[in-house]
C-alpha positions as CSV (number, residue, x, y, z in Angstrom):
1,X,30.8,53.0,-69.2
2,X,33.1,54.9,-67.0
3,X,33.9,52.9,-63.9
4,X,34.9,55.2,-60.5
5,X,37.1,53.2,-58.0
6,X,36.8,54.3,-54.2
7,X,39.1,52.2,-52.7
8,X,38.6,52.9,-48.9
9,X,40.9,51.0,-46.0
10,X,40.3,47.6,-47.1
11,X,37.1,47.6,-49.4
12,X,36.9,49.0,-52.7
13,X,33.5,50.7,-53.8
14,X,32.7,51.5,-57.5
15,X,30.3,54.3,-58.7
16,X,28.5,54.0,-61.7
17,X,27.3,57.0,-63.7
18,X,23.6,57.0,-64.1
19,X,23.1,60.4,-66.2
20,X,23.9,63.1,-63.8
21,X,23.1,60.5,-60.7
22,X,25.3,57.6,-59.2
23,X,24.9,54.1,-58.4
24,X,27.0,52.8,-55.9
25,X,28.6,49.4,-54.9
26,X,29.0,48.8,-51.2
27,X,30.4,51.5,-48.4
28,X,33.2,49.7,-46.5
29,X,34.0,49.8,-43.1
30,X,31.5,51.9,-40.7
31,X,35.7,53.7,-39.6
32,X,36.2,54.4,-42.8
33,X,33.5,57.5,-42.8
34,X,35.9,60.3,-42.8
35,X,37.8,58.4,-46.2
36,X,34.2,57.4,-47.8
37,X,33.1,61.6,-47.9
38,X,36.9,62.8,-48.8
39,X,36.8,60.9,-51.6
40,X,33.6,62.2,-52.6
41,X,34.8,65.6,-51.9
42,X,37.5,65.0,-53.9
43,X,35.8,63.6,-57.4
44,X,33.4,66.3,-56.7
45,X,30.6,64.1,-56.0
46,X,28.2,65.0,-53.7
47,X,25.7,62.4,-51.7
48,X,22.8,63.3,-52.8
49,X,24.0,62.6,-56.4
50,X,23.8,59.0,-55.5
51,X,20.5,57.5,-56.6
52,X,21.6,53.8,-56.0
53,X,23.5,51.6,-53.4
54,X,23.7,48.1,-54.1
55,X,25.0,46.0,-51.7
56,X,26.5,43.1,-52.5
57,X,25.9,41.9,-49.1
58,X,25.3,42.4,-45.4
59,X,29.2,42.4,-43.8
60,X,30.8,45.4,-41.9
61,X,33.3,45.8,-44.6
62,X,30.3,46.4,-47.0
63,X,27.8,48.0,-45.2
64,X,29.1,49.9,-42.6
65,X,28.4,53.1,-43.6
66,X,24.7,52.1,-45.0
67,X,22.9,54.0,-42.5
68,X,25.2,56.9,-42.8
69,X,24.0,57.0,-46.6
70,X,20.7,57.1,-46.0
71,X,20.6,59.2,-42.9
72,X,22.2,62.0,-45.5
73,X,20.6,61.0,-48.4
74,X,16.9,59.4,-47.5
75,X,16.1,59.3,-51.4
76,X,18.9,56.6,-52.0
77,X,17.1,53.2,-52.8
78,X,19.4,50.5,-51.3
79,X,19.6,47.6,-53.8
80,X,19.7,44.1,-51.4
81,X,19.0,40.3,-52.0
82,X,15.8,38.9,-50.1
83,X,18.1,37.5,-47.8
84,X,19.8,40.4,-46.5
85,X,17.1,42.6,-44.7
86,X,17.0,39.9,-41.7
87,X,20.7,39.5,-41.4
88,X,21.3,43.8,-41.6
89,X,18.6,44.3,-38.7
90,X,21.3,42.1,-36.5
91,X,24.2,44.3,-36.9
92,X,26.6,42.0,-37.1
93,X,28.3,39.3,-39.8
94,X,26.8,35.9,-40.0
95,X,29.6,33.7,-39.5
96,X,27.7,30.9,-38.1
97,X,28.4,28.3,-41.1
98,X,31.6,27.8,-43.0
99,X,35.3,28.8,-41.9
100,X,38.4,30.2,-43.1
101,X,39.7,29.2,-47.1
102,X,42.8,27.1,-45.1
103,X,45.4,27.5,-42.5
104,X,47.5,29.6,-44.2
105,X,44.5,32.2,-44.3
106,X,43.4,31.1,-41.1
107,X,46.7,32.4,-39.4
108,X,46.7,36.0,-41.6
109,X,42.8,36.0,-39.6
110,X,44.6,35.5,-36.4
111,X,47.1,38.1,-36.5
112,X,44.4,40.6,-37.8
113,X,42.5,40.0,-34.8
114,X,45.4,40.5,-32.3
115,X,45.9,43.7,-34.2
116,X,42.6,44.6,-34.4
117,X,41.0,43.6,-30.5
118,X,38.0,45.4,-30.8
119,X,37.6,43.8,-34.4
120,X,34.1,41.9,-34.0
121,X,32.0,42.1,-37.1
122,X,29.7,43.8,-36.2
123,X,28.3,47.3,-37.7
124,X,24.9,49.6,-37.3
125,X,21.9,47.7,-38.0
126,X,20.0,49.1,-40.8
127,X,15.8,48.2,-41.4
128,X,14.5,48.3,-44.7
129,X,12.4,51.1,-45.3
130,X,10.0,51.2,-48.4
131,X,12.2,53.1,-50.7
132,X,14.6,50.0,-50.9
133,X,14.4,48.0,-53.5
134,X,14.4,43.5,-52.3
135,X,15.3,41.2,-55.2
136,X,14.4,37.5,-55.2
137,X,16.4,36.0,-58.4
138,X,18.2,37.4,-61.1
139,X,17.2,41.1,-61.9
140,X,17.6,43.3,-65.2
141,X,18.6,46.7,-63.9
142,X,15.8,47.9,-66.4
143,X,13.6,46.4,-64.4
144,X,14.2,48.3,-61.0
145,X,14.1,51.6,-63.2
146,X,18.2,52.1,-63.7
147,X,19.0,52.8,-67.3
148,X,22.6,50.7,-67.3
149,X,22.6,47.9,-69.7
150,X,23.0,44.8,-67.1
151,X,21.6,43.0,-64.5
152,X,22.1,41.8,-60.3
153,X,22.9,38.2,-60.1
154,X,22.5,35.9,-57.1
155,X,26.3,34.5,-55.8
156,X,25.6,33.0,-52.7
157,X,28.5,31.0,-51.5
158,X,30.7,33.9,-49.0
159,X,27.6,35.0,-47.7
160,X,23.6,33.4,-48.1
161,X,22.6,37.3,-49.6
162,X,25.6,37.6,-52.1
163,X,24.7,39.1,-55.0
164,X,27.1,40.9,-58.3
165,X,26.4,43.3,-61.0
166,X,27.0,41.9,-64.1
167,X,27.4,44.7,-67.3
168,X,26.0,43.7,-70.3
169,X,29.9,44.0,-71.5
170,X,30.9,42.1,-69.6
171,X,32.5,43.9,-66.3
172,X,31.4,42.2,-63.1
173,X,31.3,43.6,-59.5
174,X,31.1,40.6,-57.8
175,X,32.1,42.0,-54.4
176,X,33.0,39.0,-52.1
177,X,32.3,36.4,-55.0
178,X,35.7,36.5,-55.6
179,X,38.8,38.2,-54.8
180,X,42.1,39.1,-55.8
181,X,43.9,39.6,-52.7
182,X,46.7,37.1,-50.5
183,X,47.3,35.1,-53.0
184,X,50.3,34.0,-51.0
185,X,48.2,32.3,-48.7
186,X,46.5,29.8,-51.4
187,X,43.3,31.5,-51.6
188,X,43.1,31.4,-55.6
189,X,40.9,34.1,-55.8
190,X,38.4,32.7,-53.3
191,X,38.3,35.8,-50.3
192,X,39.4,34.2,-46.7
193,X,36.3,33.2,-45.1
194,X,33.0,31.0,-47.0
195,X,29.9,30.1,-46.0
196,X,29.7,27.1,-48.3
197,X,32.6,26.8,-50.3
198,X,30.4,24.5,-53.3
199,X,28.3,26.9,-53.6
200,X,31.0,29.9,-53.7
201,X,32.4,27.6,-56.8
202,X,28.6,27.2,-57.9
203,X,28.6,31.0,-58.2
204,X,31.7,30.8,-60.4
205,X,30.5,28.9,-62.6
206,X,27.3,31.1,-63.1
207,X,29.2,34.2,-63.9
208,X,31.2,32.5,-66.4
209,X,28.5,31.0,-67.8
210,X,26.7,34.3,-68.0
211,X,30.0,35.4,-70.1
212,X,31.6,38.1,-67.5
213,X,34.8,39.2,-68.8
214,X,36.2,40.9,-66.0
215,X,35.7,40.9,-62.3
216,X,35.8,43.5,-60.2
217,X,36.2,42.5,-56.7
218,X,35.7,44.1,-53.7
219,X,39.6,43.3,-52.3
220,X,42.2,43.5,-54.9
221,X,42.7,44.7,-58.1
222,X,40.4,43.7,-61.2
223,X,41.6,40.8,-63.2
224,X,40.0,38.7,-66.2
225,X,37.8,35.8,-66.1
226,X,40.4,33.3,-67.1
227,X,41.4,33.6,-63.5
228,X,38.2,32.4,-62.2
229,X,38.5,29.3,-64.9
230,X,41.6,28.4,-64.3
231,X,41.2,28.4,-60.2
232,X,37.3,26.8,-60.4
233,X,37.4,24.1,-57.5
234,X,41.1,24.4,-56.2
235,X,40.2,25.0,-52.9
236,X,39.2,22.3,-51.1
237,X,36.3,21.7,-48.6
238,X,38.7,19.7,-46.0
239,X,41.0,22.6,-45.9
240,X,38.6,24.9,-44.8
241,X,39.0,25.8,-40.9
242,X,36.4,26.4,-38.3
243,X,36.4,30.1,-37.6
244,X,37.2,31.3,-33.8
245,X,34.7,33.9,-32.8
């Protein structure tokens, strides 16, 4: 299956064909509008050719531009975890548990916010309407009515309404369930900040076990599930640092 990248500031979006109709993984940054509809442009994609969003979960960097989507498009079905319609409604990222991967990462996070003052997590609030589609537990993409061998599986562990798209070959877009991105830091493939950094490992260990053979994160380039193996539980829970709001 072809896989389109739309890499955007920070956050990289995938569209899946689905016939002559798209599904699409996350929207980035609620700035990055002008970027998200050149690109379209540019692959020649209009839209209202995309059937799907999923989102992988509620943060700005994911679904900024959610409302911008449906506002143009009112026929897209957003594709969300149970979890996520509360947490969208607030309009901003729930950073209320967990911290930052270790101090290393913790200092990058500083320096990005002295860059970025007006940085604050926050994006439009979106409500469900009853076009969306809410998923519970582990979903066959058959089973929502989109004809791509695969299915959404739950990854709680960066966020409580993580879920990934895992291709019956084995490609999985796992968005903040992993990443491939300041590896200088010691993140070993873990993105910066975790909810609950057992569970993020948890996660792990379910998409290897459901055979992925190669992620596809959100941040960073795509790399092979031996990277996920090798790296299971190498971050530590006492290294993780309290986030500064």
């Amino acid at each position: 299956m072809e896989i389109i990248k739309l890499k955007l500031s920070v956050t990289m979006c995938f569209l899946l064909p689905i016939g002559n109709k798209y599904l699409l993984i996350d929207t980035g940054y609620e700035r990055d509008k002008d970027m998200f509809f050149q690109k379209l442009q540019s692959l020649n994609i209009s839209i209202n050719d995309i059937a799907y969003l999923l989102l992988t979960h509620h943060h700005d960097d994911h679904a900024g531009l959610l409302n911008e989507v449906k506002t143009r498009n009112q026929d897209c079905r957003i594709i969300m975890h149970s979890k996520a319609p509360a947490l969208l409604e607030k309009g901003k990222n729930d950073m209320t548990r967990g911290g930052i991967i270790n101090s290393r990462a913790n200092m990058i996070m500083k320096i990005s916010k002295k860059l970025n003052k007006d940085w604050d997590y926050s994006f439009p609030p979106y409500k469900v309407d009853n076009n969306d589609i809410i998923i519970n537990g582990d979903t066959a993409l058959k089973n929502i009515g989109i004809e791509i061998p695969g299915k959404i599986i739950y990854t709680p562990g960066h966020s409580d309404d993580s879920i990934s798209l895992l291709l019956d070959n084995g490609n999985c877009f796992v968005g903040d369930a992993a990443a491939n991105m300041l590896q200088f830091t010691g993140a070993k493939y873990c993105v910066i900040f975790i909810t609950d950094l057992q569970q993020y490992y948890q996660s792990w260990e379910k998409i290897i076990k459901e055979n992925a053979q190669m992620i596809y994160p959100a941040h960073g380039k795509p790399f092979k599930i031996d990277k996920l193996k090798n790296n299971l539980y190498k971050n530590k829970k006492e290294k993780v640092i309290s986030l500064e709001l």
